[in-house]
RODO-2510 file (C-alpha; in nm, 4 decimals, decimal comma):
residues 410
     n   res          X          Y          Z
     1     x    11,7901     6,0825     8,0373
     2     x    11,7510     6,4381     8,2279
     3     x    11,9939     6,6919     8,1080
     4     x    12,0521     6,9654     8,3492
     5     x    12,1068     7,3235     8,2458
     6     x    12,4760     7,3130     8,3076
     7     x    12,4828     6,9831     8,0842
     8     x    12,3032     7,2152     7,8299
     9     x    12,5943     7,4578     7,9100
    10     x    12,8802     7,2068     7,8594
    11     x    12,7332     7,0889     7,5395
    12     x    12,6590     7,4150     7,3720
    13     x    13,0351     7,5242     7,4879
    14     x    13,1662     7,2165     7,3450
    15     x    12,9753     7,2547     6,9895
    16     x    13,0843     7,6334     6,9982
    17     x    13,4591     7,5496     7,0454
    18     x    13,4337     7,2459     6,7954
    19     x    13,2816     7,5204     6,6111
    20     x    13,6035     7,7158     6,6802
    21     x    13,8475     7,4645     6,5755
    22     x    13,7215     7,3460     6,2503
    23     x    13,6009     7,7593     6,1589
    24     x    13,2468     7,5676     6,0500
    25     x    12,9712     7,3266     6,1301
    26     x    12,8536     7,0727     5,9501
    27     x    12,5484     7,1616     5,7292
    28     x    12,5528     7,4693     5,8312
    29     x    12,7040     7,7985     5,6587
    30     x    12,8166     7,9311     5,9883
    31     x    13,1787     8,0805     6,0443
    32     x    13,3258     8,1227     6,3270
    33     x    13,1796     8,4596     6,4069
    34     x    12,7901     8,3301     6,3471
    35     x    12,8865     8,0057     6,5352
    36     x    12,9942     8,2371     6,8627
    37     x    12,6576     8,4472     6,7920
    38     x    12,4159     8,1369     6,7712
    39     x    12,5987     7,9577     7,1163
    40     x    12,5466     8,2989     7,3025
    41     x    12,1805     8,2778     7,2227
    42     x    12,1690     7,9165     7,2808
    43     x    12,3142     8,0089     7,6341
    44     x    12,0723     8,2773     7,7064
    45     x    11,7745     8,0195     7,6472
    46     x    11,9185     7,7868     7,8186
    47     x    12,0271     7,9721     8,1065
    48     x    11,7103     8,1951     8,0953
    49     x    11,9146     8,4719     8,1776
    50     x    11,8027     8,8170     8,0987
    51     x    11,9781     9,0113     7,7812
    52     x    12,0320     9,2863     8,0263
    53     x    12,2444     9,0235     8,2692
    54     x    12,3796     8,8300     7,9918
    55     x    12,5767     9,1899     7,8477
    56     x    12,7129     9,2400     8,1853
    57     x    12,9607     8,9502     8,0173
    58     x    13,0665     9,2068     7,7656
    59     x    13,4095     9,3545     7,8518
    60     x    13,3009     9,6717     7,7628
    61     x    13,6314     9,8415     7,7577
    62     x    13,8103     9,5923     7,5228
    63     x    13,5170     9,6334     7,2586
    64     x    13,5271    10,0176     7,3163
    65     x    13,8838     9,9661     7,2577
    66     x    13,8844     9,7686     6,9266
    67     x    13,5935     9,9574     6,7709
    68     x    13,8012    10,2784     6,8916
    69     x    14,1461    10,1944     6,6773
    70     x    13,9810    10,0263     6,3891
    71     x    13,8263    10,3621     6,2886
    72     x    14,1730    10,5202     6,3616
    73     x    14,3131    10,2470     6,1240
    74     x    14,0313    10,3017     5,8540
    75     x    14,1606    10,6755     5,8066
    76     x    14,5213    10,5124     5,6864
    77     x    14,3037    10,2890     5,4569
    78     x    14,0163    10,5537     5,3147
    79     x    14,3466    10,7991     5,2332
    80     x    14,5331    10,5818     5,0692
    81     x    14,8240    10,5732     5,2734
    82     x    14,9129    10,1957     5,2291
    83     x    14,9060    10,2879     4,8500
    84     x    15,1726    10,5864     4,8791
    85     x    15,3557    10,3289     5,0649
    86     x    15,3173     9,9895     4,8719
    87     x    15,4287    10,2277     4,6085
    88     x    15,7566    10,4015     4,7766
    89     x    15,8628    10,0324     4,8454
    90     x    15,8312     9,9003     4,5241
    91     x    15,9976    10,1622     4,3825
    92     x    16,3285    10,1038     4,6227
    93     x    16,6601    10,0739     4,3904
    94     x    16,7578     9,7925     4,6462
    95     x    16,8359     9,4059     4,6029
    96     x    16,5207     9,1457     4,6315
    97     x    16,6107     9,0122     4,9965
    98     x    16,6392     9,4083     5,0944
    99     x    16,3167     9,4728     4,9455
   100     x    16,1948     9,1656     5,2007
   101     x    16,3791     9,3297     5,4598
   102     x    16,2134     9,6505     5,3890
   103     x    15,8949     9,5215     5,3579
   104     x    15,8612     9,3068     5,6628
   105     x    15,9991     9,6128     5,9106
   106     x    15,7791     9,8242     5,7765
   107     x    15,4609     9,5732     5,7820
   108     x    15,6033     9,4948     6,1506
   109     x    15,5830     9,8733     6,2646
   110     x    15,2574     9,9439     6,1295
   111     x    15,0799     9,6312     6,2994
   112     x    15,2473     9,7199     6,6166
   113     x    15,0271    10,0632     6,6132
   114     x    14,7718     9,9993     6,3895
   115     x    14,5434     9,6794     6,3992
   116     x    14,7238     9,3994     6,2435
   117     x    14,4596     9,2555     5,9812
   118     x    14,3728     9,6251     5,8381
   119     x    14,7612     9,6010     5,7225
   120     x    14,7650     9,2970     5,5763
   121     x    14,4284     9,3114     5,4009
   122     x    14,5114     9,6788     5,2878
   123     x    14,8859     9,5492     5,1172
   124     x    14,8404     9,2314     4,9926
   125     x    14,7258     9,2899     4,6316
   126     x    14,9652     9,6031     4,6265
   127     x    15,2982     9,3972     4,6837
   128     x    15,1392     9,1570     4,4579
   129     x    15,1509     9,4197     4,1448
   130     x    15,4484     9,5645     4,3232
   131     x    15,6480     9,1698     4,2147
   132     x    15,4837     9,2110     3,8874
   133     x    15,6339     9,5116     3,8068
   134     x    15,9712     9,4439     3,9274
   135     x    15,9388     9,0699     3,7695
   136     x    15,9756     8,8962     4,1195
   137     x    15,7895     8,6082     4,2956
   138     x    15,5241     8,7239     4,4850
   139     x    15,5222     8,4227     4,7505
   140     x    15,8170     8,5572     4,9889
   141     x    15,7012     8,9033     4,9921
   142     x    15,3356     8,8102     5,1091
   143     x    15,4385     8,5428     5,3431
   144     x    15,6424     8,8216     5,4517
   145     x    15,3463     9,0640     5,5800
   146     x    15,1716     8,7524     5,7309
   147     x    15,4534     8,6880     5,9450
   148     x    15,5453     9,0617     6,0168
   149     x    15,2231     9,1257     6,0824
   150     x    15,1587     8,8950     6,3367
   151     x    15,5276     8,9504     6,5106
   152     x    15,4779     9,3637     6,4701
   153     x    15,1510     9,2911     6,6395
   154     x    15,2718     9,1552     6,9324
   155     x    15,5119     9,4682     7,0286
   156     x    15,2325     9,6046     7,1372
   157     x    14,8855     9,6341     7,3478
   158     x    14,7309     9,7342     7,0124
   159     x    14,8611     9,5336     6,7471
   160     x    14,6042     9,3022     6,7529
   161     x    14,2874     9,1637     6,9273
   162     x    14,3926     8,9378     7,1965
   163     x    14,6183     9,1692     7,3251
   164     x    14,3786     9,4688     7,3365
   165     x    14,1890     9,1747     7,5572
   166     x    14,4316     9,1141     7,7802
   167     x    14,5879     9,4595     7,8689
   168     x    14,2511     9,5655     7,9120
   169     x    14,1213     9,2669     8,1281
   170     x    14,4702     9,2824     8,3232
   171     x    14,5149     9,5863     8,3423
   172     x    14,8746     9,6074     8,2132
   173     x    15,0598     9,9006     8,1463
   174     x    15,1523     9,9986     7,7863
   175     x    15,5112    10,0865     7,8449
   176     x    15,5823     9,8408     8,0919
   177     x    15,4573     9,5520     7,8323
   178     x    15,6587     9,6970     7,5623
   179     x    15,9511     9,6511     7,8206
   180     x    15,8731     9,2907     7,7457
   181     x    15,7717     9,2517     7,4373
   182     x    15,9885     9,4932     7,2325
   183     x    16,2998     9,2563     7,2403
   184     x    16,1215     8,9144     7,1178
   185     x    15,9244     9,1500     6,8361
   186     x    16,2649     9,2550     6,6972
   187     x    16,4540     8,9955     6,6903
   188     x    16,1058     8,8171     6,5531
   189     x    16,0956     9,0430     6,2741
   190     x    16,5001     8,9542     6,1815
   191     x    16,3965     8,5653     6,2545
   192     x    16,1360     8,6041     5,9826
   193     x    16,3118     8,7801     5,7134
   194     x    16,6312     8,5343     5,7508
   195     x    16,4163     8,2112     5,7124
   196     x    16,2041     8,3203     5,4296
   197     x    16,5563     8,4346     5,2180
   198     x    16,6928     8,0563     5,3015
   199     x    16,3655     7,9006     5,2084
   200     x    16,3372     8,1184     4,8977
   201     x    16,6994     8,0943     4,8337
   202     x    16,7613     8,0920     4,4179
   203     x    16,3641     8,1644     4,3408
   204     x    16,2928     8,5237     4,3796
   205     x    16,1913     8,5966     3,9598
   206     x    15,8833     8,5235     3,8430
   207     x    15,6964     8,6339     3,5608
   208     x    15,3433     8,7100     3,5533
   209     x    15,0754     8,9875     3,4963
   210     x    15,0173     9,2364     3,7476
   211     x    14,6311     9,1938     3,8543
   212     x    14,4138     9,5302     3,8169
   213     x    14,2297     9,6229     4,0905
   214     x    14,0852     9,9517     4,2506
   215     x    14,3283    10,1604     4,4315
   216     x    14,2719    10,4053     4,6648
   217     x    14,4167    10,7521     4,5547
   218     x    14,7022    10,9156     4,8041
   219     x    14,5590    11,2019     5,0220
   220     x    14,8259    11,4175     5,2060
   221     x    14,5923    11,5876     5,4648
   222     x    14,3993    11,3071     5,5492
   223     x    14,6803    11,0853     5,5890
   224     x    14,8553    11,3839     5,8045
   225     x    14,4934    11,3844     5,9742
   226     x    14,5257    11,0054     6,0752
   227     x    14,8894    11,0310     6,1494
   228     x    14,8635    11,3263     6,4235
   229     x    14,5326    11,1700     6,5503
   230     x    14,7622    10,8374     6,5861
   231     x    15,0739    10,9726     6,7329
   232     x    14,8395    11,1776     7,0107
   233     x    14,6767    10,8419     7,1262
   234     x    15,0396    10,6469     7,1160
   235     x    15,1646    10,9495     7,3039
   236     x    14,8698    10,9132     7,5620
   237     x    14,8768    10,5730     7,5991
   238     x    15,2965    10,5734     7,6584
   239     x    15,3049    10,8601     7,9282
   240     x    14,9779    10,9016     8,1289
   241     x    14,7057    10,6287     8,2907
   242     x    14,3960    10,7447     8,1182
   243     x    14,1647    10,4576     8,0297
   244     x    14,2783    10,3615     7,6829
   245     x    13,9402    10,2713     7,5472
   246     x    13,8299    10,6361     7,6032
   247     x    14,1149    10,7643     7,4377
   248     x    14,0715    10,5557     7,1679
   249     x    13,6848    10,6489     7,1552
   250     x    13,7783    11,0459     7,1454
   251     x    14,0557    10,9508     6,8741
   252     x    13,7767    10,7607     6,6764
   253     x    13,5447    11,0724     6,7430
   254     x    13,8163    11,3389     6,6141
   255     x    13,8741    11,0949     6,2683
   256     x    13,4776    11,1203     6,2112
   257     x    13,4397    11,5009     6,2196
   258     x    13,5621    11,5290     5,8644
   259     x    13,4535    11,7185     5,5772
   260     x    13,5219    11,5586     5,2884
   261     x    13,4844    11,1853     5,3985
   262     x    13,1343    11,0501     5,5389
   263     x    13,0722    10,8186     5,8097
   264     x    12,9687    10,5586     5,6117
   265     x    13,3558    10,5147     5,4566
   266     x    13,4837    10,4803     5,7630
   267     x    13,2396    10,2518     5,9414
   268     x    13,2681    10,0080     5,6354
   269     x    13,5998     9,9686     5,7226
   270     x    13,5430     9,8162     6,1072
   271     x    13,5424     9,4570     6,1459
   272     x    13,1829     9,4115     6,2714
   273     x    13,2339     9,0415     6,2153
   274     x    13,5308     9,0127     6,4743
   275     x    13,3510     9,2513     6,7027
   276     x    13,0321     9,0278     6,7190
   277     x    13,2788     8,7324     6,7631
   278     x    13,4199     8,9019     7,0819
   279     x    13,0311     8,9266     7,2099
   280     x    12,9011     8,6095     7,1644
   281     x    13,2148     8,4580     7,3210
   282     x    13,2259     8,6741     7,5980
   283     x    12,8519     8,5599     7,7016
   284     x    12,9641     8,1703     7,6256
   285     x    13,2297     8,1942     7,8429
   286     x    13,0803     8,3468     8,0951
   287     x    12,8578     8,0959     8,0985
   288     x    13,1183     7,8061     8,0743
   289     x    13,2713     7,9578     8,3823
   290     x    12,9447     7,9523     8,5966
   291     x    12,9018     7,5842     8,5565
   292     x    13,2502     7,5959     8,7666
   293     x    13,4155     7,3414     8,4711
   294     x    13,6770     7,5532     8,3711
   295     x    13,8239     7,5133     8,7124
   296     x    13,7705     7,1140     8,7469
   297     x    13,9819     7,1735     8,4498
   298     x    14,2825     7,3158     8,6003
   299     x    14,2392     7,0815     8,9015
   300     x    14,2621     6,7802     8,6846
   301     x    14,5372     6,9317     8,4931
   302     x    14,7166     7,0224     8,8004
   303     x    14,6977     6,6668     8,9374
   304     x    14,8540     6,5416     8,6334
   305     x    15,1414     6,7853     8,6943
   306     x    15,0506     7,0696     8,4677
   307     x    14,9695     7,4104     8,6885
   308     x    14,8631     7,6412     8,4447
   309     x    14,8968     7,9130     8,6976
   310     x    15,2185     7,8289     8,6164
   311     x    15,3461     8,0586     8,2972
   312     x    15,5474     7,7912     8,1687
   313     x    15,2189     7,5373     8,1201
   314     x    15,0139     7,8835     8,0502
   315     x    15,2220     8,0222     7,7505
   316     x    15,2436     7,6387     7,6585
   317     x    14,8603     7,6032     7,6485
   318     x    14,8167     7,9202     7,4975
   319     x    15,0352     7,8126     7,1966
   320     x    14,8988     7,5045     7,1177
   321     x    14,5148     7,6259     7,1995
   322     x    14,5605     7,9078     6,9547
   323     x    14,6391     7,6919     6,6677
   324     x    14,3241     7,4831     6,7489
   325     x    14,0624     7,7687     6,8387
   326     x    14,2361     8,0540     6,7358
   327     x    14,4036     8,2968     6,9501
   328     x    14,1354     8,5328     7,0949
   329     x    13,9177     8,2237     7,1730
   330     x    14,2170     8,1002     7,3275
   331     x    14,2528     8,4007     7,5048
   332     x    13,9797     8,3975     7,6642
   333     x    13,9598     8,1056     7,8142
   334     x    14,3462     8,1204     7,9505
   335     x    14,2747     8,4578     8,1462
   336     x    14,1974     8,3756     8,4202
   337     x    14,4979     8,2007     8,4816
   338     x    14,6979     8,4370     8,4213
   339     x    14,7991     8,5508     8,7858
   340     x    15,1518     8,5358     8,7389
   341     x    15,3919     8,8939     8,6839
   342     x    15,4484     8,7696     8,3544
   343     x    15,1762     8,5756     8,2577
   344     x    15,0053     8,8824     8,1034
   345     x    15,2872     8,9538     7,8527
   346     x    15,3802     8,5736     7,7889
   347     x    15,0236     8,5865     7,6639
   348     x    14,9943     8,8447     7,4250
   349     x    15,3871     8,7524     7,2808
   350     x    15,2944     8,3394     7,2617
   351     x    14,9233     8,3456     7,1578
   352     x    15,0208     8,5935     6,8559
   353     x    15,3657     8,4332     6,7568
   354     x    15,2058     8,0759     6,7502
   355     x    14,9830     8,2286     6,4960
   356     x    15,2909     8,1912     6,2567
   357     x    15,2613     7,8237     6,2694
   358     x    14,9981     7,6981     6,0035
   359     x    14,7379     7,8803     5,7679
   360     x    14,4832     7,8619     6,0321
   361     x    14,6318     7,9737     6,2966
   362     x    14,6147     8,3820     6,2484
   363     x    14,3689     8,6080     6,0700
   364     x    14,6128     8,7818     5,8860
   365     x    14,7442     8,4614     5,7601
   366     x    14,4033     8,3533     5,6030
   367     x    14,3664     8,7370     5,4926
   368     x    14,6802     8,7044     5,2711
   369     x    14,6524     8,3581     5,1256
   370     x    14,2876     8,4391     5,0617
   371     x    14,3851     8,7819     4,8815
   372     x    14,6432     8,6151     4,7060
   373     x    14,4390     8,3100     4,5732
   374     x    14,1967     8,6042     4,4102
   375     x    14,4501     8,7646     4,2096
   376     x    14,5497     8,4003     4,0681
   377     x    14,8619     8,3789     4,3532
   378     x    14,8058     7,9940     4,5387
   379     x    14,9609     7,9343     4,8564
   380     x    14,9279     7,5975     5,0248
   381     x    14,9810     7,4809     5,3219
   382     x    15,2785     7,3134     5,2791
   383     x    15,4579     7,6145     5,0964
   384     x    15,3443     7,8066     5,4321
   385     x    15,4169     7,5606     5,6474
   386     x    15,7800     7,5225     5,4927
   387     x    15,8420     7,9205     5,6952
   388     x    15,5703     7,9204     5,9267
   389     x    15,6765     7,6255     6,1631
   390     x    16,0547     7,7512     6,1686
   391     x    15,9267     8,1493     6,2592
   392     x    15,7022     8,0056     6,5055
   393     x    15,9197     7,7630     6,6970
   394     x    16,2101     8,0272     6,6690
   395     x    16,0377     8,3823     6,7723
   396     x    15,8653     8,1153     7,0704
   397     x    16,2178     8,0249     7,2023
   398     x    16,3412     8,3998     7,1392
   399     x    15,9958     8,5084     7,3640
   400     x    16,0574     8,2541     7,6419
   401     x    16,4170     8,2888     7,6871
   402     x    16,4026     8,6796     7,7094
   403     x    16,0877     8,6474     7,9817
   404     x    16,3125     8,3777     8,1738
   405     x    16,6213     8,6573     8,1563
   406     x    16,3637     8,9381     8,2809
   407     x    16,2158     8,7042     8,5546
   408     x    16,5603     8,6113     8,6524
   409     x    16,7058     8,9670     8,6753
   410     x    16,4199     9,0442     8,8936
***
């Protein structure tokens, strides 16, 4: 049998988003990140394309974007801001299911302008010593940041990856998405806190040992450093149209000319991993696209009576895609469907408040359970699934009816 090179194509794309779905291989010790490196080299052979050609695939203003704010994040981690405030929050004089309250707002406001994971992977084993301390079950509190992490994320274009991907690839304006997406991220954040008191109704003591670990000292000027650097690029980004992954670039730039901190502290802070992801799947794509399958796809789809240039079947495929391939896989291979006013938005709100549903289904989700499990704290999937699926289906319905109500008032 003669395989063709776009047969090549098709199977490598299909082994790279099996690859996706199950986050290995078999045999191999790939993640997902070396499994999207190895299929972009497996599509340059195949396609005999020149490196050169094959990086014209690279959104170059998303990754300038991403690498930009995740060195702007790193100066909140390096001067031990999330300490200072782990540690003002565990010190509240307030009730348990205020302390939740507390803690998921102010989880949800940082991952709306900071990059969602750095929160979650920077508090996690404080709010664990933080129950200790006060004698309280940790599970709540860090099934808390997952979830307000992922719903402060999607408030806006820089809370997390995907939607850095799509206001860059669309084009969307900041404000003008937060004039969709503020509502649904608010009323998320409220949806989360009231189903994790009713599932953890009557079991918020615990006693156990608070874990010892590292932590980074509090530094006022560096913190004040980050926090004027931040509010400059937020303030940019709200009231002007200058390319956001330059500003984020010159914001990165400004956080490196320090004195006291080197280079190195900050660059071992950016996810390389997720950056390499966002390269190799860019060039697999790319290449998926070329074999013109994608849109024998949608035709197929469309015959069956599902238009995904409509947003209704678009946010629906997004949501159940992301909880198969993960959202920025997802992502990618939704946008160019997304044609629609609001099909930008929908997007970014429904591929990062599916990512409530299951473990799986969000980074910052596998972040906490993962941090949690090392300082002797298990979560399974049924204790996360118990919140997640009610956030998820919830914040979803919040999301759709409020982009119905703006499409209507139109």
């Amino acid at each position: 049998m003669h395989f063709t090179t776009g047969t090549w194509v098709l199977v490598t794309f299909g082994i790279v988003y099996v690859g996706m779905i199950a986050g290995r291989l078999p045999w191999l010790a790939l993640d997902r990140t070396g499994i999207a490196l190895i299929g972009a080299i497996a599509m340059l052979a195949i396609t005999r394309e020149e490196p050169a050609e094959a990086a014209k695939a690279f959104d170059i203003p998303t990754l300038s974007l991403l690498f930009g704010l995740m060195i702007v994040s790193a100066q909140f981690r390096v001067s031990g801001f999330y300490t200072w405030v782990a540690g003002r929050l565990g010190a509240a004089n307030v009730s348990p299911q205020t302390l939740l309250l507390l803690l998921v707002a102010t989880v949800g406001l940082l991952s709306a302008l900071l990059t969602n994971d750095v929160i979650v992977l920077a508090t996690a084993p404080l709010i664990i010593e933080m129950a200790a301390i006060r004698g309280l079950n940790p599970v709540p509190y860090l099934l808390g940041i997952a979830a307000g992490a992922n719903i402060g994320s999607a408030a806006t274009l820089v809370g997390n990856p995907q939607n850095i991907l799509i206001g860059e690839s669309l084009n969307l304006s900041f404000p003008g998405y937060m004039s969709y997406s503020l509502v649904p991220a608010a009323f998320g954040l409220v949806i989360a806190w009231g189903v994790l008191i009713w599932a953890f109704r009557g079991k918020w003591e615990m006693k156990f040992n608070a874990p010892h670990f590292e932590k980074v000292p509090f530094n006022k000027v560096e913190t004040a450093h980050g926090v004027v650097v931040l509010v400059g690029v937020i303030t940019i980004f709200l009231f002007t149209t200058w390319p956001r992954d330059l500003v984020a670039i010159g914001a990165a730039g400004l956080i490196l000319v320090n004195r006291k901190l080197t280079n190195r502290a900050y660059l071992e802070q950016v996810d390389w991993h997720l950056l390499v992801l966002f390269a190799g799947l860019f060039v697999v794509n790319d290449a998926f696209r070329d074999t013109g399958a994608l849109d024998e796809v949608a035709r197929w789809m469309l015959n069956a009576g599902a238009d995904l240039h409509s947003p209704g079947w678009l946010f629906a495929a997004v949501s159940i895609l992301s909880n198969l391939v993960s959202n920025v896989p997802a992502v990618m291979l939704l946008l160019p469907f997304a044609d629609h006013v609001i099909s930008g938005p929908g997007l970014a709100l429904f591929s990062t408040l599916a990512g409530n549903l299951i473990i799986v289904s969000s980074i910052a989700n596998i972040i906490v359970i993962d941090q949690a499990g090392r300082l002797g704290i298990k979560i399974n999937w049924v204790q996360h699934a118990r919140t997640g699926v009610p956030i998820t289906l919830l914040t979803l319905l919040v999301a759709g009816l409020w982009l119905w109500l703006r499409v209507s008032v139109r």
